[in-house]
Structure formats: C-alpha cells, structure tokens
N, C-alpha and C positions, 0 to 999 in steps of 0.2 A: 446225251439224251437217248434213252432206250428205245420209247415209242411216240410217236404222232399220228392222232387219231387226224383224218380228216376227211370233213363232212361240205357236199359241196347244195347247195340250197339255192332256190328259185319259189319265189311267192307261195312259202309252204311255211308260214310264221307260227302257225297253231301246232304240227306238226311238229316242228324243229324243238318248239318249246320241250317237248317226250323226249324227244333224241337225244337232243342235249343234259337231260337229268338221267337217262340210262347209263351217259357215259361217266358222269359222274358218279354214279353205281358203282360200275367196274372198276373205276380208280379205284375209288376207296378200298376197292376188296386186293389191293396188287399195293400197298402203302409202301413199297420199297424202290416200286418202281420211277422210275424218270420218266415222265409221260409230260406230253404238252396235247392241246387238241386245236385243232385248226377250223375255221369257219369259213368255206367261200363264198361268198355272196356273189351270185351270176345274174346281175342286174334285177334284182326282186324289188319291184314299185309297193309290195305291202308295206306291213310293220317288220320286216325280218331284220333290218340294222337294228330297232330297237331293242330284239329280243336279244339279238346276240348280243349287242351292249352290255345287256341287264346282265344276262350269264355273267361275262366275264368279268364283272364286278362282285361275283360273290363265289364264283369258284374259285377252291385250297389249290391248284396246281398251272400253271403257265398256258394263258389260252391266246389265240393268235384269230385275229378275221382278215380278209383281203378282201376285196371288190373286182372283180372281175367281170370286165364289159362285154367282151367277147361274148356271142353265145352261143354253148352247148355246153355240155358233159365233158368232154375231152381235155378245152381248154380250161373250165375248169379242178379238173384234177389235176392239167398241170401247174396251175395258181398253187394248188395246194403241197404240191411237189417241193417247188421252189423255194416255199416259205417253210418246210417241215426241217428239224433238226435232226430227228429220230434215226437209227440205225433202222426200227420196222416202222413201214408206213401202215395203217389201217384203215381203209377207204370203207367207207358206209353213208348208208342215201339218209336224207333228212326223212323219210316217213317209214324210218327202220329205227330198233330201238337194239344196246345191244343187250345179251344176256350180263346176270352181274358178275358171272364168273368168266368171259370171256377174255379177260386180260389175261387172267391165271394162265387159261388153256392154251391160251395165243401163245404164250412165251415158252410154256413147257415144250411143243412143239418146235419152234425155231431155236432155244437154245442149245438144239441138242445137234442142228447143223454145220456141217463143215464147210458149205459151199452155197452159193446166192438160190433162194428159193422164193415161187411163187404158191401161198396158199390160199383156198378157199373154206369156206367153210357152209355148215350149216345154215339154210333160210326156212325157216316157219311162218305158218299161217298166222301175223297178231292180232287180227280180227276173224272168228270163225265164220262170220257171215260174208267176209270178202270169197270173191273165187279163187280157185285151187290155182293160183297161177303167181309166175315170181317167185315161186321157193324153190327148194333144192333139200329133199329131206333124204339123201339115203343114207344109209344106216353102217355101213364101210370107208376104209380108206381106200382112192381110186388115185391113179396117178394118170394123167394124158400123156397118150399114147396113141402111135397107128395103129389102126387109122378111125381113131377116133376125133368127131369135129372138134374146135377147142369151143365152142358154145355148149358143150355140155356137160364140163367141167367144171365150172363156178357160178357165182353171179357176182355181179360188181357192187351190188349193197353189201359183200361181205367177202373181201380178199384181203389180203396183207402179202407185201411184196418188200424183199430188203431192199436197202440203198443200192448196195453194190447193183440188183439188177437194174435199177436206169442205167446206173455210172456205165452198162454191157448193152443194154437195149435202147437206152432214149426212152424220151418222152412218149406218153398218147399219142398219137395220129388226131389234131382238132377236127379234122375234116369226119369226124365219126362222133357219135353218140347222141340222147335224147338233145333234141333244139339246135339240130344239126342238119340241113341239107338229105343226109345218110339216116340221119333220123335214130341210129342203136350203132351195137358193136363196138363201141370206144375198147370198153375189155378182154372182148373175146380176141379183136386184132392184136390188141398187146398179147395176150396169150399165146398167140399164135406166132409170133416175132419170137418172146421168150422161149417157146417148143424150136423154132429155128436153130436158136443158138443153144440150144442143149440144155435150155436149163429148164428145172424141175415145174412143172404147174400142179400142185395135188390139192383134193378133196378132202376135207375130216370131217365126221361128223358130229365131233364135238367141240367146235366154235360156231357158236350160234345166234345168229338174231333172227327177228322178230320185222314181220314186214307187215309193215299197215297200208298198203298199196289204193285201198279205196274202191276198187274194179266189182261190181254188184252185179252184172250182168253179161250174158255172152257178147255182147255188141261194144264192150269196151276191151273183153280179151279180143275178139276179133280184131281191132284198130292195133290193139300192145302188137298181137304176130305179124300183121302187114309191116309194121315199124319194124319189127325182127327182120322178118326176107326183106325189106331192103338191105336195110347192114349186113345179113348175111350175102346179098349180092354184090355190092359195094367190096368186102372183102376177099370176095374171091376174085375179082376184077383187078384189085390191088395186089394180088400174091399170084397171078396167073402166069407168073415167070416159074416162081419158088417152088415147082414139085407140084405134082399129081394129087395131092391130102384134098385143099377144095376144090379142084375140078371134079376129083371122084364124088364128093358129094352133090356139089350140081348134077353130077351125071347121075346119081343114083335119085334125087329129087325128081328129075323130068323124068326117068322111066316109071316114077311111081304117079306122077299127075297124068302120063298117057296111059299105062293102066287105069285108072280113074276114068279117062274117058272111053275107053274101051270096054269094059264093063258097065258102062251108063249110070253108076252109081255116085255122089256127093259125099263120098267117106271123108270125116273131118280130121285134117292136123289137130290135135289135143283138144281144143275147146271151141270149135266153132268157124275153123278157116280150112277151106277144101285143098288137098295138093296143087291143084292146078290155083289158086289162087295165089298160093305158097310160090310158087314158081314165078309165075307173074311178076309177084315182087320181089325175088333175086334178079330177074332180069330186071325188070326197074331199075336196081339199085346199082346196078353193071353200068349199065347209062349213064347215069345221074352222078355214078365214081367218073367214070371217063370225060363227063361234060366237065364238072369241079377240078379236074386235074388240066384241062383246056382252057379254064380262063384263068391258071397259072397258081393257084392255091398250093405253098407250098405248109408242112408241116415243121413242125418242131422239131420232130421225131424221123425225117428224111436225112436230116443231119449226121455226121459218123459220130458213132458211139463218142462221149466224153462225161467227166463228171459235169454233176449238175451243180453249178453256182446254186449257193445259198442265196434267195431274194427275200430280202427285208418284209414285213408282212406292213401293209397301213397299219394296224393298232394293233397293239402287243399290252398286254393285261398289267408287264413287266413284274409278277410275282418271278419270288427265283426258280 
C-alpha cells in the first residue's frame, strides 16, 4: 500500500460527507496508486457511522472506519495510525476538502526521498466568508528550523508523515489535541519530537486543501487562540528538559505581553486575542500538562521508539 489517507471525525456528518467525495477526487486523479482511506469515528452521537457506511459502499479503492472511544485528536490519529497500511500516511480534518490534484503532488514530493520525512502542506480559505484563520497560505518551501516554533510550520488538516517516522518517533502524545484536557498541539508536539530526532518537518506550497472551519466572527478566533496558548503551554512544559527552542519562546512571549502592559495598549495576537491573554494561556496549559501528568496519564508515544503493530480496523470495505 502506498498511501493512507486518514480522516479522523466527531459529530461533523454533513461536513464529512465533502470530505470524503474530495478524496475520492484525488484518487481518481493518482489511478495507479495503491491508496486505502481511513475513517475515525471519535465517539460522534450524529448520523456520521451512517455516512461513512454509505461511502464505503460505493467507493472504487479500500476504505477502512474504526470507532474510537477515547476523546480527543491525538488518540484519535493514533486509531488511524494503527489501522493504515500505507508507506505515506495523510492526516486531514473532516471540515477540510482535499485538492483533486493533491495525491499527484503528494507523491512527486516524497518519491524523490531517501530518508523518513514529515510534510505539510498548503491550507486555504474554502469558505470566503469564514475568517482568515486555520490556513497556511505561503507561497515557498520552508523547512523547520532554529529557532523557529514547530507551530508554524504546518497545520494538521494537512501533513503527510512516512511510516518509518512513527517506527523512530512513536505515536501522538493523547494527552494533546482538540477534546483533550490540553485542548490543541497533538501536531505541532509531534513535530517537535520529529525536529528532535533530526528528521525533516517541511512546508510546500503545493499540496493543498481547502478548510471550511465555520469561524464567522472574532469571538470564535478568539476561543480557536486561547485553545492554541494552552497547547502551546502544555508543550513546552512537556519538553522543558529538551533544549532552550520552547523556553525561548515563552520567554520571548512574556516580554512581548509586559511590553503591552507598559505601553497601556491592547495590541491584538492576529485576530482578536491580546499578548498578555496569549500568555495567560501558556501558562494555563503548563498547569493543566503538570496536573494530567500527576494523576499518572501515561501516553502511547512515552514508550521507546518501536514499530507500529498493524491493528485490524472494525469494518474494512474489503475491496482489494
């Protein structure tokens, strides 16, 4: 199996329903490819077992669901981890669609590697009336680097990571991501484990999706960035042994929220949330890592590096 798309969904059945015909897009445009697509279901009380049913009853190529009780983001990508076959995994959110040429581009990319890589890619506005927020539009290739953060090198609607780098890094960290405690950063800490062990994190900007995020108003970015500065605190709480990269940031953070108060002004982080707010919730999430690590929450991804067992998925489409 070359690739495995996987799509990890929570009470987003109208949405999924897009998502899932995007990807069937891309196949079609890649006919030579060995491609399967994975569905996680993370405890969604709508119709979303339904949908994905339906799909996988009328799609040409091997599709795969699991049920994953667990909640958050984390564990479920690693549902999806387990269950994929794929040499490239491709992680994308259910209210993202992808382009129809992005399998193309995806592979032109990684074929040409000698060594385990993590890529990101392209996010776009798919609703113009949504806010400017969620995407990732620039127009270069960037590779992560000191002392750049790793939250500003991809998003997780739209990475693709080989096998080989779990088989060197491990799983997610569940203790992170959206319906998580930590609330975000499931990705960007992987990123930041991967930057560890030397291996590649890059930018392209021509693998691209399409993010229909829903966010109309500055008061729902507001709530998205408080969710960010925890995870972003959370992770640097978690890596406060591993080198100076996120301390310098926190530390660069808090001089810029006490400038803010020294100057008496309310200068906004991107769309609506002040540094010293910003702050606030890394510390929060410093806490709130340190409580969760207290009442013995161990990860997946704490374990030493090994391959990842293949785990059966519940329902397999069984096309070949």
């Amino acid at each position: 199996m070359d690739v495995s798309i996987v799509v990890s969904t929570r009470n987003r059945a109208s949405e999924l329903q897009y998502c899932l015909e995007a990807i069937s897009t891309a196949l079609a445009q890649a006919p030579d490819t060995a491609a399967e697509a994975i569905v996680v279901n993370n405890g969604s009380t709508d119709n979303t077992r339904a949908i994905i049913l339906s799909w996988m009853r009328s799609a040409p190529y091997p599709t795969r669901m699991v049920d994953e009780l667990t909640p958050g983001l984390g564990a479920a990508r690693n549902a999806g981890v387990k269950c994929a076959k794929g040499k490239f995994l491709v992680f994308t959110d259910d209210d993202c669609r992808l382009a129809p040429d992005y399998i193309c581009k995806m592979l032109a990319h990684f074929e040409r590697d000698d060594a385990p890589v993590i890529r990101g890619g392209r996010v776009e506005l798919g609703d113009p009336t949504d806010m400017p927020t969620a995407i990732k539009t620039w127009s270069h290739e960037v590779t992560l680097e000191y002392p750049m953060h790793p939250g500003v090198i991809a998003l997780g609607s739209n990475m693709v990571i080989s096998r080989q780098v779990f088989e060197t890094v491990g799983l997610f960290d569940e203790r992170f991501g959206a319906g998580t405690l930590l609330r975000a950063a499931e990705e960007v800490e992987y990123f930041y484990r991967a930057f560890l062990h030397g291996i590649p994190v890059i930018y392209v900007p021509d693998m691209t999706v399409f993010h229909f995020h829903g966010r109309k108003t500055r008061d729902a970015v507001r709530k998205q960035l408080v969710n960010y500065s925890i995870g972003t605190g959370a992770m640097a709480a978690k890596h406060i042994a591993s080198g100076n990269l996120l301390s310098k940031h926190v530390y660069w953070d808090l001089r810029k929220a006490l400038r803010e108060v020294a100057m008496g002004s309310s200068a906004s982080r991107w769309n609506g949330l002040s540094e010293i707010s910003w702050v606030l919730g890394v510390f929060r999430g410093a806490v709130l890592f340190w409580v969760s690590s207290l009442i013995g929450k161990r990860s997946p991804s704490q374990s030493p590096p090994k391959a990842i067992p293949h785990a059966p998925c519940e329902t397999d489409s069984g096309k070949p």
